[in-house]
C-alpha positions in Angstrom: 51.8 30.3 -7.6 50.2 30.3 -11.3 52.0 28.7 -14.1 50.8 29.0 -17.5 51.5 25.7 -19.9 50.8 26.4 -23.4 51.0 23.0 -26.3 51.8 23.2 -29.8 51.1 21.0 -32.6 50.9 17.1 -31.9 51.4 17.8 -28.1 48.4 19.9 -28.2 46.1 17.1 -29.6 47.7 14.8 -27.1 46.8 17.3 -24.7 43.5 18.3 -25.1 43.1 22.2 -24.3 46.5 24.2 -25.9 46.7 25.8 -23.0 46.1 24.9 -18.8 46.7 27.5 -15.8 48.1 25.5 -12.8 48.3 26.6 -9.5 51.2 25.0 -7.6 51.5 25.8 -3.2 55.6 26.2 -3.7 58.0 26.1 -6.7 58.3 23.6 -9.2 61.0 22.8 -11.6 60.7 21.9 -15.2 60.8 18.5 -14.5 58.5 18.2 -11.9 56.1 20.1 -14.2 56.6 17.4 -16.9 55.9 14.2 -13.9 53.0 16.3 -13.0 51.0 16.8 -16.8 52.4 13.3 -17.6 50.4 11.9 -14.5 47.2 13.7 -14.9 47.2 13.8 -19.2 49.2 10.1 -19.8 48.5 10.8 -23.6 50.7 13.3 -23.3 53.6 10.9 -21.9 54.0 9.0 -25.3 54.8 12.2 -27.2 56.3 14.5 -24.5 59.1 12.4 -22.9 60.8 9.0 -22.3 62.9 7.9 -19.6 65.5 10.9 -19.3 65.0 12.2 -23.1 62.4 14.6 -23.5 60.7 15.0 -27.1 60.0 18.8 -27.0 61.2 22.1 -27.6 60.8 23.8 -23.7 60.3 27.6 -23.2 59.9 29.4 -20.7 58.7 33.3 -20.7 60.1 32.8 -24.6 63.6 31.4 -23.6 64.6 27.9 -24.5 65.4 25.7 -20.8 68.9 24.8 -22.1 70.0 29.0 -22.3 68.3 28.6 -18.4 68.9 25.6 -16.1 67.6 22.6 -17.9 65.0 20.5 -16.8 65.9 22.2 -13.1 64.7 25.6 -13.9 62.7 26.6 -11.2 59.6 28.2 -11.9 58.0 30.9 -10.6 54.4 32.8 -10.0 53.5 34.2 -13.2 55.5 31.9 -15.6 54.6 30.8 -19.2 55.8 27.4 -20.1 55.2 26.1 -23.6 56.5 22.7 -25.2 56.4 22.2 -28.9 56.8 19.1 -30.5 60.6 18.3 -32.1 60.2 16.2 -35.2 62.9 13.7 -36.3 63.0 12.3 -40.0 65.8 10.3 -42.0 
């Protein structure tokens, strides 16, 4: 199963690459995606999530995860995941 993870901005410096292809053996939800890329790119943790709260804007195939199921959205073969940074000021 091939899931496409695309970074914008900040995240994509934190990153490295803007973009990865993973291949996963089953089905993965959003936030086992985000465990995963925090694991292998730690950079990324810092700027991606904390605890529950996570610090990006998630799409997938072009729909935000909150109009889907969350941080449970199952993903599947073919899927394009991209984060972008959300920026707080006061």
């Amino acid at each position: 199963m091939a899931i496409t993870i695309r970074f914008i901005g900040a995240l994509r410096h934190a990153s490295g690459p803007n973009e990865l292809a993973l291949d996963f053996k089953r089905g993965i939800s959003i936030k086992e995606l985000i465990s995963k890329i925090t694991k292998e790119m730690p950079a990324l943790k810092r700027s991606l999530i904390d605890q529950q709260l996570v610090y990006a804007l998630i799409l997938v195939n072009g729909k935000e995860i909150s109009v889907l199921n969350g941080l449970e959205t199952n993903l599947k073969d073919g899927d394009h995941v991209v984060f972008v940074p959300v920026v707080h000021g006061g």
